[in-house]
C-alpha positions as CSV (number, residue, x, y, z in Angstrom):
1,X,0.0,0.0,0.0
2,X,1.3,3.4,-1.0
3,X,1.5,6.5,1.6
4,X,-1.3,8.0,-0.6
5,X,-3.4,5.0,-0.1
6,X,-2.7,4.7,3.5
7,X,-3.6,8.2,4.3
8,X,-7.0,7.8,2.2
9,X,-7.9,4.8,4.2
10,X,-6.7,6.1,7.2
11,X,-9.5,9.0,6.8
12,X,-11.8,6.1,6.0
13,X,-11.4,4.6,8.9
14,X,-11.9,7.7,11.1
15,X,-14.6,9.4,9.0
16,X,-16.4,5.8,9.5
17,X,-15.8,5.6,13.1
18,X,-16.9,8.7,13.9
19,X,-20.2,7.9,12.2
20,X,-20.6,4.4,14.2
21,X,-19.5,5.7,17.3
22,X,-22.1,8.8,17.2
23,X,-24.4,7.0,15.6
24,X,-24.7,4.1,17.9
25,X,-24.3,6.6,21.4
26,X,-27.1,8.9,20.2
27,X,-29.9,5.8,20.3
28,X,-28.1,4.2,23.8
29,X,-29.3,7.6,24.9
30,X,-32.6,7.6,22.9
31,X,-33.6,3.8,23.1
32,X,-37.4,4.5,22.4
33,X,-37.6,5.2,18.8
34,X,-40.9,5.5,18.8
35,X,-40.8,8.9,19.9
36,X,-41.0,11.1,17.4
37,X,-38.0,13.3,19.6
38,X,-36.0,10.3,19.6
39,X,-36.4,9.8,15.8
40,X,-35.2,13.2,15.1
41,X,-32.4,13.2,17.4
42,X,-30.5,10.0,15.8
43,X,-31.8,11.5,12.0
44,X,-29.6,15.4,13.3
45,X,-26.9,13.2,14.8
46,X,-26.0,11.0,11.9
47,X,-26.5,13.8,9.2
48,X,-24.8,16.0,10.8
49,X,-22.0,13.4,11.4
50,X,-21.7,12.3,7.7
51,X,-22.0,16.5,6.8
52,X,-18.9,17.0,9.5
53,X,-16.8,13.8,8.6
54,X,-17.5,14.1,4.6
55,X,-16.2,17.9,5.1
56,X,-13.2,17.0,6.3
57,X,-12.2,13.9,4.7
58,X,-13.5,14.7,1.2
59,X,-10.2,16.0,0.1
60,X,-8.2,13.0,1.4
61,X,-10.4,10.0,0.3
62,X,-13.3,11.3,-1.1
63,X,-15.2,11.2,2.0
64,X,-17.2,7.9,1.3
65,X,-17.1,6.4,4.8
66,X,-19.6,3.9,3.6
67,X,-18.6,0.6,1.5
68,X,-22.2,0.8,-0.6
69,X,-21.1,4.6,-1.5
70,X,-17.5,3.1,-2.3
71,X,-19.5,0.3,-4.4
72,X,-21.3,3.0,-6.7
73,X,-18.3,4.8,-6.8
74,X,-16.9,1.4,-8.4
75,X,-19.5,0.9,-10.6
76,X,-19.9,4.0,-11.8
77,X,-16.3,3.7,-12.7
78,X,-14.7,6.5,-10.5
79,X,-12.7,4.4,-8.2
80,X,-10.6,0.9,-9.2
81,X,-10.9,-2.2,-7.4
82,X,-7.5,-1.7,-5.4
83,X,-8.7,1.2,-4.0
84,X,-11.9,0.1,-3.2
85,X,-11.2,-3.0,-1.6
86,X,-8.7,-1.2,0.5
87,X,-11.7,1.4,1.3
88,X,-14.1,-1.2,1.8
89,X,-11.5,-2.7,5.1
90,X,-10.8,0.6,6.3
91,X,-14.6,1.3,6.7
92,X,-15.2,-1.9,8.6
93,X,-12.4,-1.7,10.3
94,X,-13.7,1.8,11.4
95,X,-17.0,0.4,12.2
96,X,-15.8,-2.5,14.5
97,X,-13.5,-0.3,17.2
98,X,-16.1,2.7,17.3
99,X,-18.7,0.1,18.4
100,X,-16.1,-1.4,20.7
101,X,-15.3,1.6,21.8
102,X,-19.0,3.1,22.6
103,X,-19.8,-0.2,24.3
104,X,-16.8,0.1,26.7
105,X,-17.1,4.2,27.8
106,X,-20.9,3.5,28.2
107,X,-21.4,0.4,29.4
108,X,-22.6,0.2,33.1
109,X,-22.6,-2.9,36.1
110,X,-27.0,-2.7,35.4
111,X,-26.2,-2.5,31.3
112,X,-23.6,-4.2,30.0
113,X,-21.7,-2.9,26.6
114,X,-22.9,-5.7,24.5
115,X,-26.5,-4.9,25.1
116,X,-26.0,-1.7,24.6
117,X,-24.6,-2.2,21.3
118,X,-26.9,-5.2,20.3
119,X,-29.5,-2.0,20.7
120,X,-27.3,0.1,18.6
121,X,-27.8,-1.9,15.9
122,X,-30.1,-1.3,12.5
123,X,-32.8,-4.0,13.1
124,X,-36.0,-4.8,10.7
125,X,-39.5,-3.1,12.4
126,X,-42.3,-5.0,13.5
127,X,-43.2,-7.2,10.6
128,X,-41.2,-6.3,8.3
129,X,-40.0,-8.6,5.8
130,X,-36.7,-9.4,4.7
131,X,-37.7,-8.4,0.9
132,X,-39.2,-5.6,1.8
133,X,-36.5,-4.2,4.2
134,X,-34.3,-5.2,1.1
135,X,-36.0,-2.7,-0.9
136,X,-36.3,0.0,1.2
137,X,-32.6,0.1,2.0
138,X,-31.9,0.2,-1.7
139,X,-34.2,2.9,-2.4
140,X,-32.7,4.8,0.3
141,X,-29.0,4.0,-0.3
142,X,-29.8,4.9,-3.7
143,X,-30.6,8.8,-2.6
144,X,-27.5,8.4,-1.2
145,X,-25.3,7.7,-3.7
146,X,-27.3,9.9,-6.7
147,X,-26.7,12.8,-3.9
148,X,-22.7,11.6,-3.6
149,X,-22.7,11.8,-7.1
150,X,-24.6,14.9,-7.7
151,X,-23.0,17.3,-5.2
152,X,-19.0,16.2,-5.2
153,X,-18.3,13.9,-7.6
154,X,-19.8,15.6,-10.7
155,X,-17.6,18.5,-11.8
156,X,-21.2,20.5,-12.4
157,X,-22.4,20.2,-9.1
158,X,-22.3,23.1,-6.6
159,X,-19.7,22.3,-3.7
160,X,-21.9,21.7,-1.2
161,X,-21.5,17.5,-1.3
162,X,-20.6,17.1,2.6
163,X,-23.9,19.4,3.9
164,X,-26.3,17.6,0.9
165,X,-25.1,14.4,1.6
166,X,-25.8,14.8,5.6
167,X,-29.3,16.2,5.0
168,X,-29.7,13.2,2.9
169,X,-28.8,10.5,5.5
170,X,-30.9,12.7,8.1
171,X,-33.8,12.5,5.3
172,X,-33.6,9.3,4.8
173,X,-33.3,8.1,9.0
174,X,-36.7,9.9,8.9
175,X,-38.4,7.7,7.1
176,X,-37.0,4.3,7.5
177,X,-35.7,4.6,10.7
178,X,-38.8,3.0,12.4
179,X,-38.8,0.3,9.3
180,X,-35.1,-0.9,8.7
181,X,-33.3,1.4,11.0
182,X,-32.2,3.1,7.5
183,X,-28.7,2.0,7.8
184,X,-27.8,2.5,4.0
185,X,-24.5,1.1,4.7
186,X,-23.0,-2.2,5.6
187,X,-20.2,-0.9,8.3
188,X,-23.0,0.8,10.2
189,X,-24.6,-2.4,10.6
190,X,-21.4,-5.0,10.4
191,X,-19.6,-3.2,12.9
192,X,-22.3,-3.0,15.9
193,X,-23.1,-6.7,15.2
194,X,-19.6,-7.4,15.4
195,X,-19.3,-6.3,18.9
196,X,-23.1,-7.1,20.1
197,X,-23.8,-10.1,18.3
198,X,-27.0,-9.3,16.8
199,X,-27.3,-11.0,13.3
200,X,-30.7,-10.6,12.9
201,X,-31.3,-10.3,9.4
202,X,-28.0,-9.1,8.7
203,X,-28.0,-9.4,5.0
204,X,-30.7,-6.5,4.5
205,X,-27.8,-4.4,5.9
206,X,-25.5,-5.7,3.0
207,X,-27.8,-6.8,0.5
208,X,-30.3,-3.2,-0.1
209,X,-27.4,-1.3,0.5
210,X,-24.7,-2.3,-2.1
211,X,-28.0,-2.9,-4.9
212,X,-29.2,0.8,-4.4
213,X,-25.8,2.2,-4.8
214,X,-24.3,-0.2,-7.2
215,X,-28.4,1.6,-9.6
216,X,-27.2,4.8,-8.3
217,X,-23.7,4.3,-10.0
218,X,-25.1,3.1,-13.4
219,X,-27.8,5.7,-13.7
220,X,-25.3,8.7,-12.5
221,X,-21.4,7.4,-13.0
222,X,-22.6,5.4,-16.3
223,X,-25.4,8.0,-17.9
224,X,-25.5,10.9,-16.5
225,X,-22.0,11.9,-16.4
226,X,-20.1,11.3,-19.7
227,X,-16.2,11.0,-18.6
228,X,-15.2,8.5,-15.7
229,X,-12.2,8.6,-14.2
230,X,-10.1,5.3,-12.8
């Protein structure tokens, strides 16, 4: 690996953690979702998260901090596979201490930190299917991506990718939050279930993701912009 390419996943790796680590810490403090205050404060807390970290690491990596952004990226044909899959490890690498390190600073002798990150964790709502969760992830992660794409990869768009793509991911928590957990990416979910053991459904979290930004790529990276870059 190149210093180039260690210094991009290194901001990888931190841009992700920060986003796992707030993430998951914002719902151990708001457990009941089903409060519309609740709902609202983990929506702010990752937007603004992504919006911070996507600021700052944008010029170093790109500021993907998600491997289903990385994947549209990929297909869209603005990233190569070495960088990627180099990406992609940073990321879950990223997601796997932040969640180790929430559950140790918060855990408590009535709540132990594997419970509090098995609650951390993106889980389907009451009767939800799998196929259905499936869909709505890729729906969502597709907003996503068409938004990376729109506001800081395409040489059109107006420099404002790190705020639009925040206000996406807080958009998006609005709505499926109470029906997948709107995780839209596969080191928000991988990560937590590393540390807390919940596997419930886990390949909603990989599946929807990486299919609505791998659409996202061909409709934006393959059509809608004309020149890729490797």
């Amino acid at each position: 690996m190149n210093d180039k390419l260690l210094k991009q996943c290194v901001a990888e790796f931190v841009g992700t953690f920060a986003l796992i680590f707030i993430g998951v810490g914002v719902i151990a403090n708001h457990a009941n979702l089903n409060n519309n205050a609740g709902l609202l404060a983990v929506a702010l807390a990752h937007g603004l998260t992504i919006a911070v970290m996507v600021s700052a690491t944008g010029g170093i990596s790109g500021g993907h901090l998600n491997p289903a952004v990385t994947f549209g990226l990929l297909v869209g044909g603005k990233i190569g596979p070495k960088k990627a899959s180099a990406y992609w490890l940073a990321q879950l690498a990223g997601g796997i201490v932040a969640a180790a390190m929430v559950g140790m600073l918060l855990q408590s002798p009535e709540i132990p930190g594997k419970e509090i990150i098995a609650k951390g964790t993106p889980a389907l709502g009451k009767g939800a299917t799998g196929f259905q969760s499936i869909g709505i992830e890729a729906v969502l992660t597709f907003f996503l991506v068409f938004v990376v794409y729109g506001s800081a990869v395409d040489a059109r768009a107006p420099r404002i990718g790190g705020l639009a793509i925040g206000l996406t991911v807080a958009l998006d928590i609005l709505f499926g939050g109470p029906l997948t957990g709107a995780a839209m990416n596969p080191a928000r979910t991988f990560g937590p279930a590393i540390i807390g053991g919940r596997w419930d459904h886990h390949y909603v979290y990989w599946v929807g993701p990486l299919l609505g930004g791998a659409i996202a790529g061909l409709v934006y990276g393959r059509f809608l912009i004309k020149d890729r870059a490797s």
